[in-house]
ROSE-573545 format. One record per residue (C-alpha): x, y, z. Coordinates in steps of 0.25 Angstrom, whole numbers. Layout:
{r {X; Y; Z}}
...
This chain:
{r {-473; -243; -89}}
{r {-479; -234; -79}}
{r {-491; -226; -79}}
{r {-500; -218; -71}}
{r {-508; -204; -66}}
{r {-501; -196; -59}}
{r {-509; -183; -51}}
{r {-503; -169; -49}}
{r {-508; -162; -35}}
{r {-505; -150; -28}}
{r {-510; -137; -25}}
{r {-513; -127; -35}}
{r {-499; -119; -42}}
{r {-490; -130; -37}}
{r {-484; -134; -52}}
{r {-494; -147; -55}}
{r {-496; -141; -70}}
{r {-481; -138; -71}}
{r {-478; -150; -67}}
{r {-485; -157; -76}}
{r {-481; -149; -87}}
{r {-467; -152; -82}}
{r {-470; -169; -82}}
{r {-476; -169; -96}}
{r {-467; -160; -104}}
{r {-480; -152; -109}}
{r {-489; -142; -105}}
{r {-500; -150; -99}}
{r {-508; -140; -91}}
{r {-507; -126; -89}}
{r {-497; -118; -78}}
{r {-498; -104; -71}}
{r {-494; -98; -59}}
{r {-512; -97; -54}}
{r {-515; -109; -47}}
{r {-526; -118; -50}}
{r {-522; -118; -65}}
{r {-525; -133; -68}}
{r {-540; -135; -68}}
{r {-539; -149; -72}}
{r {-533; -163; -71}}
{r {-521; -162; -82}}
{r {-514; -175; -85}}
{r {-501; -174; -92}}
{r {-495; -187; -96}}
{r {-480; -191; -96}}
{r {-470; -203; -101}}
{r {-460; -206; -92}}
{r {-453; -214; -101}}
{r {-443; -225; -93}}
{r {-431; -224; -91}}
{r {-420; -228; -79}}
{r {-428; -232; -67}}
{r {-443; -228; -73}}
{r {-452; -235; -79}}
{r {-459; -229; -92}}
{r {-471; -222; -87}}
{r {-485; -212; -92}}
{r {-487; -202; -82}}
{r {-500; -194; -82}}
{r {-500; -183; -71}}
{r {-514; -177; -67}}
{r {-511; -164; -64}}
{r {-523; -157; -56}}
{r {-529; -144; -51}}
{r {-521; -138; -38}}
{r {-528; -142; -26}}
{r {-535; -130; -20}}
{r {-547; -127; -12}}
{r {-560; -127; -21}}
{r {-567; -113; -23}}
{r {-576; -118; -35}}
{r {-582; -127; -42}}
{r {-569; -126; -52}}
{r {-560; -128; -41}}
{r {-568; -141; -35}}
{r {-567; -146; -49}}
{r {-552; -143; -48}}
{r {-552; -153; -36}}
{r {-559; -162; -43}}
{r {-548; -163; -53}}
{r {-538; -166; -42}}
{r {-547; -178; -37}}
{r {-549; -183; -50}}
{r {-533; -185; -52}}
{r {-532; -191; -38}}
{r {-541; -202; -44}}
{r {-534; -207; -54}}
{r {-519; -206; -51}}
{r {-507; -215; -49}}
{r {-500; -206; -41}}
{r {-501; -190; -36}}
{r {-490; -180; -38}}
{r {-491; -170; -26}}
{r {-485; -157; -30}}
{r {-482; -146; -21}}
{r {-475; -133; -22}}
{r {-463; -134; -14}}
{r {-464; -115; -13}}
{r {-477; -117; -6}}
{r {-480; -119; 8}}
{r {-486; -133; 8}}
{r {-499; -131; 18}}
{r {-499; -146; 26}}
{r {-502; -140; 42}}
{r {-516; -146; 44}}
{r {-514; -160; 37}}
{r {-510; -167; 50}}
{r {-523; -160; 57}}
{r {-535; -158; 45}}
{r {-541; -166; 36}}
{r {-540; -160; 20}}
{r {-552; -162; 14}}
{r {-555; -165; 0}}
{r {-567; -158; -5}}
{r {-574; -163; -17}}
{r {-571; -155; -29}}
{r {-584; -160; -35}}
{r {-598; -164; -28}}
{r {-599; -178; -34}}
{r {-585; -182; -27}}
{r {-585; -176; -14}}
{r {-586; -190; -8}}
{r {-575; -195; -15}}
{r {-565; -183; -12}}
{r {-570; -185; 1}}
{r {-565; -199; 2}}
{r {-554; -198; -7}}
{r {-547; -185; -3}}
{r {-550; -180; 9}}
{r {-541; -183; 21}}
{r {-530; -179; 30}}
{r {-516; -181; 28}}
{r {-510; -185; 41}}
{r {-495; -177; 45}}
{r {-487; -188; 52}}
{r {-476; -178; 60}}
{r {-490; -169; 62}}
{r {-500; -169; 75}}
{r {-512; -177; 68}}
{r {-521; -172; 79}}
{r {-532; -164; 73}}
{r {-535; -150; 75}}
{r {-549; -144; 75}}
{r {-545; -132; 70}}
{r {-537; -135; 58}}
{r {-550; -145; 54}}
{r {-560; -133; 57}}
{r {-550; -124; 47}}
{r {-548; -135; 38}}
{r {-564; -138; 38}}
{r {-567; -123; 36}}
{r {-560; -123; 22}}
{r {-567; -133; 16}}
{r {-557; -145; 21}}
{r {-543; -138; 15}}
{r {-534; -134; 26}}
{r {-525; -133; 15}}
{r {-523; -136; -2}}
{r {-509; -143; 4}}
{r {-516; -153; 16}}
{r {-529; -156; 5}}
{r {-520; -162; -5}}
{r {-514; -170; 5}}
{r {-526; -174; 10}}
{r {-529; -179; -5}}
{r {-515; -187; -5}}
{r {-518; -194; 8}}
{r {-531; -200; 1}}
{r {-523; -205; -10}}
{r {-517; -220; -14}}
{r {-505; -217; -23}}
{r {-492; -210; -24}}
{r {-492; -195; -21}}
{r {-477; -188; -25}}
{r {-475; -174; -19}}
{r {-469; -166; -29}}
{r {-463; -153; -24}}
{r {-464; -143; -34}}
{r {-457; -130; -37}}
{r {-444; -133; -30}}
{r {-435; -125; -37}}
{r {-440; -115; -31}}
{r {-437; -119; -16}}
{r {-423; -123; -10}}
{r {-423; -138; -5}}
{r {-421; -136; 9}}
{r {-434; -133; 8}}
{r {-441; -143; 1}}
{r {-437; -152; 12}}
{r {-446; -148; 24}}
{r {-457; -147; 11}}
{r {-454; -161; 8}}
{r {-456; -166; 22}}
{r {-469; -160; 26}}
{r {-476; -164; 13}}
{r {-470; -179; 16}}
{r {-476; -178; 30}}
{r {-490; -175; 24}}
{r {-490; -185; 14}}
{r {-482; -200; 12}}
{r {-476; -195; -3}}
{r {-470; -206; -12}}
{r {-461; -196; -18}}
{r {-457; -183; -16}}
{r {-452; -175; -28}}
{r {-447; -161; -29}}
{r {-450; -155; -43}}
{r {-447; -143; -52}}
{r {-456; -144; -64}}
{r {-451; -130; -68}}
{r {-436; -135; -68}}
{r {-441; -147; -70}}
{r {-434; -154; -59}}
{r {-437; -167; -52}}
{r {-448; -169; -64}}
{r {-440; -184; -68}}
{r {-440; -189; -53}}
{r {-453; -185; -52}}
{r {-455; -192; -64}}
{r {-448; -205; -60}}
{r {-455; -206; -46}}
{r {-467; -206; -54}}
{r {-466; -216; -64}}
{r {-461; -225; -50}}
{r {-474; -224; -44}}
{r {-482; -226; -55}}
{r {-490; -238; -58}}
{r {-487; -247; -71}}
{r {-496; -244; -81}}
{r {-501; -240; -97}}
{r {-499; -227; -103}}
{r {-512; -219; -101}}
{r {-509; -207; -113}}
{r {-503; -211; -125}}
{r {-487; -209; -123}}
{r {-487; -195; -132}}
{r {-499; -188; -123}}
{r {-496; -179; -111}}
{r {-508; -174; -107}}
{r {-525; -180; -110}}
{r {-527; -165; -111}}
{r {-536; -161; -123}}
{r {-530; -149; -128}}
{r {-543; -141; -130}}
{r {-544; -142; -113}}
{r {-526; -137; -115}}
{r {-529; -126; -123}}
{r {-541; -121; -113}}
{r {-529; -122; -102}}
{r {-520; -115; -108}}
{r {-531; -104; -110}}
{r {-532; -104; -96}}
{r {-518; -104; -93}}
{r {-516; -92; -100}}
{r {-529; -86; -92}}
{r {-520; -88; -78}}
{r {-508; -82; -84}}
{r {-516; -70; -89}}
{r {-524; -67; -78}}
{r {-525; -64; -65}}
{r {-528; -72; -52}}
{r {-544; -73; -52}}
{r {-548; -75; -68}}
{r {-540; -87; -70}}
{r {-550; -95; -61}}
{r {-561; -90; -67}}
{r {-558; -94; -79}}
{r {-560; -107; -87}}
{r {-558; -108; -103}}
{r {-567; -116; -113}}
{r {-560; -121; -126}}
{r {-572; -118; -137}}
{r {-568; -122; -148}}
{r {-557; -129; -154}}
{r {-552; -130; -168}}
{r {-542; -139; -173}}
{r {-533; -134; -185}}
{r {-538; -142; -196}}
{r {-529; -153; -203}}
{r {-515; -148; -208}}
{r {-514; -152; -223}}
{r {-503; -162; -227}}
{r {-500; -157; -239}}
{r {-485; -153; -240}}
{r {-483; -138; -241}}
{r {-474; -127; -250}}
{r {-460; -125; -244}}
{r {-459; -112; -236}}
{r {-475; -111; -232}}
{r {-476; -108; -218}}
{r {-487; -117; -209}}
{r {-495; -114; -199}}
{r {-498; -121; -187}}
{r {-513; -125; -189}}
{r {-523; -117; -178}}
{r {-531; -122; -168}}
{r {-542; -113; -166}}
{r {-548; -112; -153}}
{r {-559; -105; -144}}
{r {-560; -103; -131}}
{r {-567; -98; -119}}
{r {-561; -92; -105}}
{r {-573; -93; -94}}
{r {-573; -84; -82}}
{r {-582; -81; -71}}
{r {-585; -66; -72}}
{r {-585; -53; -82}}
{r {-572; -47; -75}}
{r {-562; -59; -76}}
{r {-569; -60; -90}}
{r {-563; -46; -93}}
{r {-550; -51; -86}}
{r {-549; -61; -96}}
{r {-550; -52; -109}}
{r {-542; -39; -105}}
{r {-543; -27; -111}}
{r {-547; -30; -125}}
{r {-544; -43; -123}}
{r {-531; -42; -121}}
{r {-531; -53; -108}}
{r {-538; -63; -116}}
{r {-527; -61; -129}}
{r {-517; -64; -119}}
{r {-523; -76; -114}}
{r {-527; -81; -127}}
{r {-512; -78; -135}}
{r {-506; -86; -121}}
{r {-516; -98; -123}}
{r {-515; -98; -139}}
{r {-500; -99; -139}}
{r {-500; -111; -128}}
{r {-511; -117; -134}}
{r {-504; -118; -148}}
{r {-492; -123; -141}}
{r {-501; -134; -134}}
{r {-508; -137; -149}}
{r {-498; -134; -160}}
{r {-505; -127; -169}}
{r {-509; -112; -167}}
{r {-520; -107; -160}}
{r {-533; -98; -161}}
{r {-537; -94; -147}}
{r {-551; -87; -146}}
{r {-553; -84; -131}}
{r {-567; -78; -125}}
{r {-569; -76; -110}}
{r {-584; -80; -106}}
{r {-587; -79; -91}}
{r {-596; -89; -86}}
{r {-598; -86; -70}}
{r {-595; -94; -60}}
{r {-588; -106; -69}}
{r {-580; -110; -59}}
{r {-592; -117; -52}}
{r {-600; -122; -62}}
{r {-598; -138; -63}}
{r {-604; -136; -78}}
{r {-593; -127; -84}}
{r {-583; -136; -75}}
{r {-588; -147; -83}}
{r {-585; -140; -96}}
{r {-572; -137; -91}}
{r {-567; -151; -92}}
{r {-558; -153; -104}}
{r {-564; -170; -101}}
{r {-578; -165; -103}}
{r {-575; -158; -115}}
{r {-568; -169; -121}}
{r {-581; -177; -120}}
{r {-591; -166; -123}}
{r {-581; -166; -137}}
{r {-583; -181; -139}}
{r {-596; -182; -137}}
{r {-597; -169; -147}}
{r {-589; -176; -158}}
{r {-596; -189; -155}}
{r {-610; -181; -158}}
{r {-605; -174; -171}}
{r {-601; -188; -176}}
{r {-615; -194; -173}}
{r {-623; -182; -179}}
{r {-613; -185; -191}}
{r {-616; -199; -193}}
């Protein structure tokens, strides 16, 4: 059997999330037309099971944040998330979307920094990120003015040249995964192809559909090749090491970018409050004809944002905004749970969260998992 990590890079919008959705048969994180959507690392497992030519294999894929250019403390973590997966990988899937213009003009000349995404690893980003990626058929004399640009904005000539400055530091596989092509004729992805493969010595280069679904099986199959022999990591029947208290605060969010416009989604951050599990369905055998009810999770939860404005964005007129949100998430979330749901939503706004390491830290669904244990593990003591 085969096993391994598997990290999901590219630029913010280019289809990591759908992808992965696509891979696992379920919906592991959240999807919408905004870029920078995915806040966090999002592993989503899958069984490859054997078959003609392929080993059996556990695939966990890491999708992570879009790489963009850090404006806050919220994007550094962002960064910091991407780092953290390049860590611990077996392989990298590169995506890029094959509609886009690919921005790769200053990799023969410049130098695409890394910048530390949190103060207590700026030497290691230093050292394990930053570089240039050399253009074989390109002039590799340097021009000063290209390195006084590139300098001037904080070491990014561009999102393109800085992750392939990140894969030029790295030690493993890296697959370039051309996304969106049915939305481009073929004799264009050829000149795509062969300017990505001058940048970069990809061990496979595969053209994917995951909204059609095509090339996902050979994308698959090269995978499972690369990858190491191994033990599973996830039991067989789990897809994703998400709690579901941390799903059901992202599909609150989802519903925030699909509701609103382009500034408030940013500036928003939701807090699950409470969380209460519908109690133990009786056993007892029931009268012919009664109709049952799904049991109901009750949960509470608060939307963060930075300022009174977005804060009367988010409610509408009577609260019309935030019933929308909530009736979008409730139903997604009863999907995701099985059982129906009671949504409470309340907006607070909390300025300037976005660089506030504190609230950051609250954010994480791994530090709330262990301010839980250490929670039960009180109550149990007091009770002894």
């Amino acid at each position: 059997m085969k096993s391994g990590f598997v990290a999901i890079l590219g630029r913010p919008n280019v289809g990591k999330s759908t992808l992965l959705n696509a891979l696992t048969g379920e919906k592991v994180a959240i999807v919408t037309a905004k870029p920078q959507t995915t806040r966090n690392r999002v592993i989503g497992v899958v069984e490859a099971p054997a078959r003609k030519g392929r080993a059996e294999a556990q695939i966990v894929f890491v999708d992570t944040p879009g790489v963009h250019k850090p404006g806050s403390q919220l994007d550094r973590r962002m960064l910091q998330e991407v780092y953290d997966a390049l860590e611990s990988r077996d392989m990298v899937l590169l995506l890029m979307d094959a509609t886009r213009r690919v921005q790769l003009e200053g990799l023969a000349e410049g130098t695409a920094e890394a910048p530390a995404a949190e103060e207590n690893v700026a030497e290691k980003a230093g050292e394990k990120t930053a570089g240039s990626v050399a253009d074989p058929v390109a002039d590799p004399t340097p021009d000063p003015a290209h390195d006084a640009a590139t300098k001037k904005r904080g070491g990014w000539a561009s999102e393109d040249e800085f992750i392939f400055g990140l894969l030029a530091k790295l030690d493993c596989p890296v697959f370039l995964v051309l996304t969106k092509i049915d939305l481009v004729p073929k004799e264009e992805l050829l000149p795509l192809i062969a300017k990505l493969s001058h940048a970069h010595n990809f061990a496979e280069i595969i053209p994917v559909s995951a909204r059609k679904r095509d090339g996902l099986e050979e994308l698959l199959d090269r995978i499972v090749g690369k990858l190491p022999t191994g033990e599973r990591f996830f039991p067989k029947d789990q897809y994703t090491d998400q709690p579901q208290r941390f799903m059901a605060s992202e599909l609150i969010r989802e519903s925030i970018l699909v509701e609103t416009g382009e500034e408030v989604p940013y500036a928003t951050a939701v807090v699950i409050e409470q969380w209460e599990d519908p109690p133990a369905v009786s056993s007892r055998p029931r009268k012919k004809g009664t109709v049952v009810k799904l049991p109901l999770t009750r949960i509470a939860a608060a939307i963060y944002c930075e300022r009174d404005g977005q804060k009367a964005i988010l409610i509408g007129k009577g609260g019309s905004k935030l019933k929308e949100m909530g009736t979008r998430a409730r139903m997604q979330i009863e999907s995701l749970l099985g059982t129906r749901v009671y949504l409470e939503l309340h907006v607070i706004v909390e300025p300037g969260w976005r660089e506030s390491k504190a609230f950051l830290e609250s954010l994480d669904w791994r530090n709330e998992l262990e301010r839980l244990s250490n929670a039960q593990a009180d109550k149990e003591h007091e009770n002894e």
